[in-house]
C-alpha positions as CSV (number, residue, x, y, z in Angstrom):
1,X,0.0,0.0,0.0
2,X,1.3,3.6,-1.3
3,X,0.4,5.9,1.7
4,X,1.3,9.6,0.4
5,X,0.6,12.7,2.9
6,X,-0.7,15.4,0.8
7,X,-1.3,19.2,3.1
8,X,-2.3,21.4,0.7
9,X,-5.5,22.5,-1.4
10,X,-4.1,22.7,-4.4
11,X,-1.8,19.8,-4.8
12,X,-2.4,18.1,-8.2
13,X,-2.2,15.2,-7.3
14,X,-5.7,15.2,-5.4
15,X,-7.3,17.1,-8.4
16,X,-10.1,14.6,-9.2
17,X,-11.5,14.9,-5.7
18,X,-11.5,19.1,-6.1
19,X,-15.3,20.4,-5.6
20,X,-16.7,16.7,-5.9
21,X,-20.2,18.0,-6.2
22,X,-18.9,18.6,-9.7
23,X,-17.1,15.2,-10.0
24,X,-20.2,13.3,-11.5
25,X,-19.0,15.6,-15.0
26,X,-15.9,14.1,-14.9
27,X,-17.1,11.1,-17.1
28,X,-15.5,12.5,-20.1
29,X,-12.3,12.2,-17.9
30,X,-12.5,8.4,-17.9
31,X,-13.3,8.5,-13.7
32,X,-16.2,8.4,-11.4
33,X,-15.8,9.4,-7.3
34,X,-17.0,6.6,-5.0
35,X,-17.1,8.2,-1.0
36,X,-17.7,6.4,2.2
37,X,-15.9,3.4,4.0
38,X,-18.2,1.3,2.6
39,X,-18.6,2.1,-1.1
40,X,-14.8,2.8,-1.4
41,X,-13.9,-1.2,0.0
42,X,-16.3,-2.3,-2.4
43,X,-15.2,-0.9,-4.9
44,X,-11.7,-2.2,-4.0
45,X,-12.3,-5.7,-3.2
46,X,-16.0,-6.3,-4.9
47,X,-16.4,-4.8,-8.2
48,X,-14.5,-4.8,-12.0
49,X,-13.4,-1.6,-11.8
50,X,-9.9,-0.3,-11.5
51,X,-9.0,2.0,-8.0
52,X,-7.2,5.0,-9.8
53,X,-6.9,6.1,-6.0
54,X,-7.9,7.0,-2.7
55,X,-8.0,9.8,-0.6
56,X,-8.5,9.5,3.3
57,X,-8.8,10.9,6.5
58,X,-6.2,9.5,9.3
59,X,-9.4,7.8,10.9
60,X,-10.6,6.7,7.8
61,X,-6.6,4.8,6.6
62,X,-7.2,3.1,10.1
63,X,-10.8,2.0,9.3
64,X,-10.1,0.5,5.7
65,X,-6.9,-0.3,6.2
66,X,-7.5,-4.3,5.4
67,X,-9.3,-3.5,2.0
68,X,-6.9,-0.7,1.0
69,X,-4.1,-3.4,1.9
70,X,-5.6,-5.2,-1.4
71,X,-4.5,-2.4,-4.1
72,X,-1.6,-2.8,-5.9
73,X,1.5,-0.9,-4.9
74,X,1.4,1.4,-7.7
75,X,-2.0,3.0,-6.8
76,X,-1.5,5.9,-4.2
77,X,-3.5,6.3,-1.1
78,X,-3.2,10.1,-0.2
79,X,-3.8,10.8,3.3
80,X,-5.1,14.1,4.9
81,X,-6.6,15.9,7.4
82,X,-10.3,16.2,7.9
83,X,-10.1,19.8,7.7
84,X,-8.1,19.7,3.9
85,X,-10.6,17.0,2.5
86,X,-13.4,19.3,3.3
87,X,-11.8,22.3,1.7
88,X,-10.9,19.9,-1.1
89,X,-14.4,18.9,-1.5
90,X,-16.3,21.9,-0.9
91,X,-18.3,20.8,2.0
92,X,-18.1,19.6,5.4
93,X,-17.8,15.5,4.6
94,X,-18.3,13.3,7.4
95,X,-17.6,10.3,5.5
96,X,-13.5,10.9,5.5
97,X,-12.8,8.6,2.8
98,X,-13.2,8.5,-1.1
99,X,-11.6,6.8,-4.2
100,X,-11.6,7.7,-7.8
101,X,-12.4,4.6,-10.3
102,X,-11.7,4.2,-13.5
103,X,-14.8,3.6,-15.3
104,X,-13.2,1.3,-18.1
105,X,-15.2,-0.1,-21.6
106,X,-19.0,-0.6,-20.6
107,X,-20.5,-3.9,-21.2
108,X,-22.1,-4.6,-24.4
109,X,-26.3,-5.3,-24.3
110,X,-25.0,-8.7,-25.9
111,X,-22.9,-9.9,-23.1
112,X,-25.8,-8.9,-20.4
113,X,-27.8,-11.2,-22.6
114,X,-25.6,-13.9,-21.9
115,X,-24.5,-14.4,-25.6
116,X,-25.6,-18.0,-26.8
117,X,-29.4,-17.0,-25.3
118,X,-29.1,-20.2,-23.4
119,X,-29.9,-20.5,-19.8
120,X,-32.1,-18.9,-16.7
121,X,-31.4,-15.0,-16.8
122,X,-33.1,-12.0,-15.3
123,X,-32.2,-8.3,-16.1
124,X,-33.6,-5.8,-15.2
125,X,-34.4,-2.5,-17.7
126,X,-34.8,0.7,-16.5
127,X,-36.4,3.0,-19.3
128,X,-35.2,6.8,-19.2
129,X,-34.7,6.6,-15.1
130,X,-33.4,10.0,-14.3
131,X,-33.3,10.1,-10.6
132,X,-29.9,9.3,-9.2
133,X,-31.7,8.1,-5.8
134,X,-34.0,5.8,-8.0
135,X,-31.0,3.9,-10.0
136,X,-29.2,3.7,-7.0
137,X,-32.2,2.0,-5.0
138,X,-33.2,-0.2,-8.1
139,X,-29.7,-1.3,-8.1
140,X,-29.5,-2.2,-4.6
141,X,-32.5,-4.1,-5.3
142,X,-31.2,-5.9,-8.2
143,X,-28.1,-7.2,-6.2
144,X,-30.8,-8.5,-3.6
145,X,-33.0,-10.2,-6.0
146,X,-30.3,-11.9,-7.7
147,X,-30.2,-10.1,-10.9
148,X,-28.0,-11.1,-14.2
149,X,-27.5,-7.2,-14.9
150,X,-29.1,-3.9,-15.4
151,X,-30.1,-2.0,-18.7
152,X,-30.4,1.5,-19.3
153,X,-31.8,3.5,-22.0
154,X,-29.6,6.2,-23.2
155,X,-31.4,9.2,-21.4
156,X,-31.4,7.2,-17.5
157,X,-29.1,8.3,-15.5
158,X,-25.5,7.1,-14.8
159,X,-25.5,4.7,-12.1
160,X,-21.7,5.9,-11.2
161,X,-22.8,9.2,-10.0
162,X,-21.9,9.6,-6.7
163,X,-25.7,9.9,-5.4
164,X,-26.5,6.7,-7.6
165,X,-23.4,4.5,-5.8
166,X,-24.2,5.8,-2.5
167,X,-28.1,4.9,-2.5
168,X,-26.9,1.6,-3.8
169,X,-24.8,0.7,-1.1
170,X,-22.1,0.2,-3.6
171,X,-24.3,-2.7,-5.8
172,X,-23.9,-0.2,-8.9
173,X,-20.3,-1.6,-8.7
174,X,-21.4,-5.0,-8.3
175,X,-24.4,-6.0,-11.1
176,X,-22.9,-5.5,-14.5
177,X,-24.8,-2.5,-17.0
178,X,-24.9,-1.9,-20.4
179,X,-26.7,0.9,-22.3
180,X,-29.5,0.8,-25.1
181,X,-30.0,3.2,-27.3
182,X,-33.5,3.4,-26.8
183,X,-36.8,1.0,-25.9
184,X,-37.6,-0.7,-29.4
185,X,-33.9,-1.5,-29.9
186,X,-33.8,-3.1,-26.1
187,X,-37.1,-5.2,-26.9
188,X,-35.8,-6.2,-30.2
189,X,-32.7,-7.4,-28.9
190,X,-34.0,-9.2,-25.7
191,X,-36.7,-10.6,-27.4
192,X,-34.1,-11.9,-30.3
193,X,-32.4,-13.7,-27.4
194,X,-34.8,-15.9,-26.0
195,X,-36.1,-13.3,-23.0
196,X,-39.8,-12.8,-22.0
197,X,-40.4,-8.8,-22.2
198,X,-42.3,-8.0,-18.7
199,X,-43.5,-4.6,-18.4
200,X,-44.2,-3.4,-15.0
201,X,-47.4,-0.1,-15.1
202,X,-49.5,0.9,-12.8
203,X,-51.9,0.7,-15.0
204,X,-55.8,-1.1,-13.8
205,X,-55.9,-3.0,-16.7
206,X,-52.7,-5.0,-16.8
207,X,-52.1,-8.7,-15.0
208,X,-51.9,-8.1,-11.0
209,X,-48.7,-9.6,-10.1
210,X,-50.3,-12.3,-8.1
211,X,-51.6,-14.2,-10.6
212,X,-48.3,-14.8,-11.9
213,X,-47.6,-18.0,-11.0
214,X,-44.3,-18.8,-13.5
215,X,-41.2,-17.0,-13.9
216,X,-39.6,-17.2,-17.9
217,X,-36.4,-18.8,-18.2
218,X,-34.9,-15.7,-19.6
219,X,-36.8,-12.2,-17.9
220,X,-36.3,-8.6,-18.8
221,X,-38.3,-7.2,-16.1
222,X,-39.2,-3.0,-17.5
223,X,-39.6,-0.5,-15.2
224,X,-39.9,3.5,-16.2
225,X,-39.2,7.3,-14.8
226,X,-41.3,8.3,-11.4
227,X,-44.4,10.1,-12.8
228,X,-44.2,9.1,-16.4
229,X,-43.9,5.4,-16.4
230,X,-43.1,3.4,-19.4
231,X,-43.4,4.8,-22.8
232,X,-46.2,3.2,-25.1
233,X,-43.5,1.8,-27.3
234,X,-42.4,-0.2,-24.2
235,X,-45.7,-1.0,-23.1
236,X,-47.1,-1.7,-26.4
237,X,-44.1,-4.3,-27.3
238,X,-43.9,-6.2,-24.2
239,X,-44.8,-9.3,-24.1
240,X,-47.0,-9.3,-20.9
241,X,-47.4,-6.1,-18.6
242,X,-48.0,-6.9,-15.1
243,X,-49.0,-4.3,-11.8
244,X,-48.8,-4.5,-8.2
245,X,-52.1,-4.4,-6.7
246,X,-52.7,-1.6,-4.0
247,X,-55.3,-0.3,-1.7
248,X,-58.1,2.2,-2.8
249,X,-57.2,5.8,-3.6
250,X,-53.4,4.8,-4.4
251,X,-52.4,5.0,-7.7
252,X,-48.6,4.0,-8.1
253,X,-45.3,3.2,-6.0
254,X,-42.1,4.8,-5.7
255,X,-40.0,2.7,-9.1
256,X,-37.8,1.2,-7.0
257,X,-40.3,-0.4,-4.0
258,X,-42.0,-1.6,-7.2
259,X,-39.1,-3.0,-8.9
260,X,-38.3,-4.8,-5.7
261,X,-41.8,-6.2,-4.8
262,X,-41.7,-7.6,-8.5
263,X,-38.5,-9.2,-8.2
264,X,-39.2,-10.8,-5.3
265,X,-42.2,-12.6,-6.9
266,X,-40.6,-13.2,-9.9
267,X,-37.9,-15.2,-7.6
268,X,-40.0,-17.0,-5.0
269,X,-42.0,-17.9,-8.4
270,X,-38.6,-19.4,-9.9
271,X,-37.8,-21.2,-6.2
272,X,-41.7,-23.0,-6.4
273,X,-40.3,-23.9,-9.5
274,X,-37.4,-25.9,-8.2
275,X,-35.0,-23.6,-11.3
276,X,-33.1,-21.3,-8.1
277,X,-32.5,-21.9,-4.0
278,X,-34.6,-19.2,-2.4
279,X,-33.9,-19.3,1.4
C-alpha cells in the first residue's frame, strides 16, 4: 500500500476529488468518485473496476486499512486531514474517505444477454430513469433479488454518479450494465435472445402480479421514470405487462419499491419452481 501525505489545497495530485459535487461531469475524464468506507472497500475488493486512488482521513486509513491493503502498490492512497478533504471537496464530509475509479469499456447489451441465449437469466431494464436516488435504489435491489445485470436506456441516469453508488450501497459496482440506445432496440434485442419482455405499469388493466404463478427462463423485467412510467412503445411491445395491486385511492409506488416487490415474486415464483434456491 502507497500511503502519500498530501497538506495542501491545491496539490495536483488530489485534483479529481477538487469540488466533488462537480465530479459526476468528470465522465469524459475516464473516472467516477465513489465516497464512504463502505462504497470505497467495495469498490476495491467487490467490483470490475480499477481504484485510480484514494484519498482519506487518518481515521478513515485506520478503518479501511485491510481492504486498502488489497491495491496494488502502484495506486496511491493520499492521506489528509479532515479539515483539507473538506476544503478539497467543498463541503463539510463526514464520511472521511473517497476513491476515484476508473470507469473502463462498458459492457455490451449482448454480453448482459448472456451471448448463446441459453440458460435462466433476469435483467432488469430501466427506461429513461433520471433520478440518481432511483437507480441507485433499483440497483440495490437488483443485487438483492439476484439479478443477471441492469439495462439502461440512453437518457437514465449514470448509475456511477456519486448519489447513484451511494443509495446503492455500492451494488452499482457489483451488477454488470450496459446501455440501449432506446426501448424498441432493447425489446428487439431481448426478445431476439430468448427473454420474456415483462412490463411493469401501474396501469388497472394489466395482470396483477399475483396471478403470476411462473417466472420465464430468460426475464427482462421493464420499469420507467417516477411520474411518467413506461413509454407506449415499451408497453405496447412487451410481451405481458404486469401491476402491483394496491389499496383504494393509491395510484402507483415509488420505481424502485416496485421493482423490488416484483422481483421478489418473480424469484419466489422461480424457487416454487425448483429452477433457483430461495432461502
Amino acid at each position: 500500500m502507497l500511503t502519500l501525505a498530501v497538506s495542501r489545497l491545491d496539490d495536483p495530485r488530489i485534483a479529481a476529488y477538487r469540488d466533488v459535487r462537480e465530479a459526476d461531469l468528470r465522465a469524459h475524464e475516464g473516472l467516477f468518485i465513489t465516497e464512504g468506507r463502505l462504497n470505497v472497500e467495495r469498490l476495491i475488493t467487490a467490483s470490475r473496476f480499477r481504484t485510480r486512488s484514494v484519498f482519506v482521513t487518518e481515521t478513515g486509513l485506520a478503518g479501511i486499512r485491510p481492504a486498502l491493503e488489497r491495491l496494488d502498490e502502484a495506486t496511491p492512497v493520499y492521506v489528509g486531514s479532515q479539515g483539507l478533504l473538506n476544503e478539497v471537496v467543498g463541503y463539510r464530509m463526514h464520511r472521511g474517505c473517497l476513491a476515484a475509479g476508473e470507469r473502463g469499456p462498458e459492457p455490451r447489451l449482448a454480453d448482459l444477454m448472456g451471448g448463446d441465449g441459453a440458460g435462466r437469466r433476469t435483467l432488469l431494464v430501466l427506461e429513461d430513469v433520471c433520478n440518481a436516488e432511483n437507480t441507485g435504489a433499483l440497483f440495490r435491489n437488483a443485487l438483492a433479488f439476484g439479478v443477471d445485470g441492469v439495462v439502461l436506456t440512453r437518457r437514465s441516469v449514470d448509475p456511477l454518479y456519486r448519489r447513484s453508488i451511494r443509495v446503492s450501497m455500492g451494488a452499482s459496482l457489483r451488477v454488470p450494465f450496459a446501455r440501449a440506445e432506446d426501448a424498441r432496440g432493447a425489446l428487439d434485442a431481448l426478445r431476439g435472445a430468448g427473454f420474456v419482455n415483462v412490463a411493469l405499469t401501474p396501469d388497472g388493466g394489466a395482470e396483477p402480479l399475483g396471478r403470476v404463478d411462473a417466472t420465464p427462463e430468460r426475464l427482462a423485467l421493464w420499469v420507467g421514470s417516477e411520474g411518467e412510467g413506461l413509454s407506449q412503445q415499451a408497453l405496447s411491445g412487451a410481451a405481458r405487462r404486469v401491476s402491483i395491486p394496491m389499496a383504494a385511492g393509491v395510484d402507483s409506488l415509488n420505481v424502485a419499491t416496485a421493482a423490488g416487490i416484483a422481483l421478489h415474486h418473480f424469484r419466489a415464483a422461480a424457487a416454487d419452481d425448483g429452477r433457483i434456491a430461495f432461502p
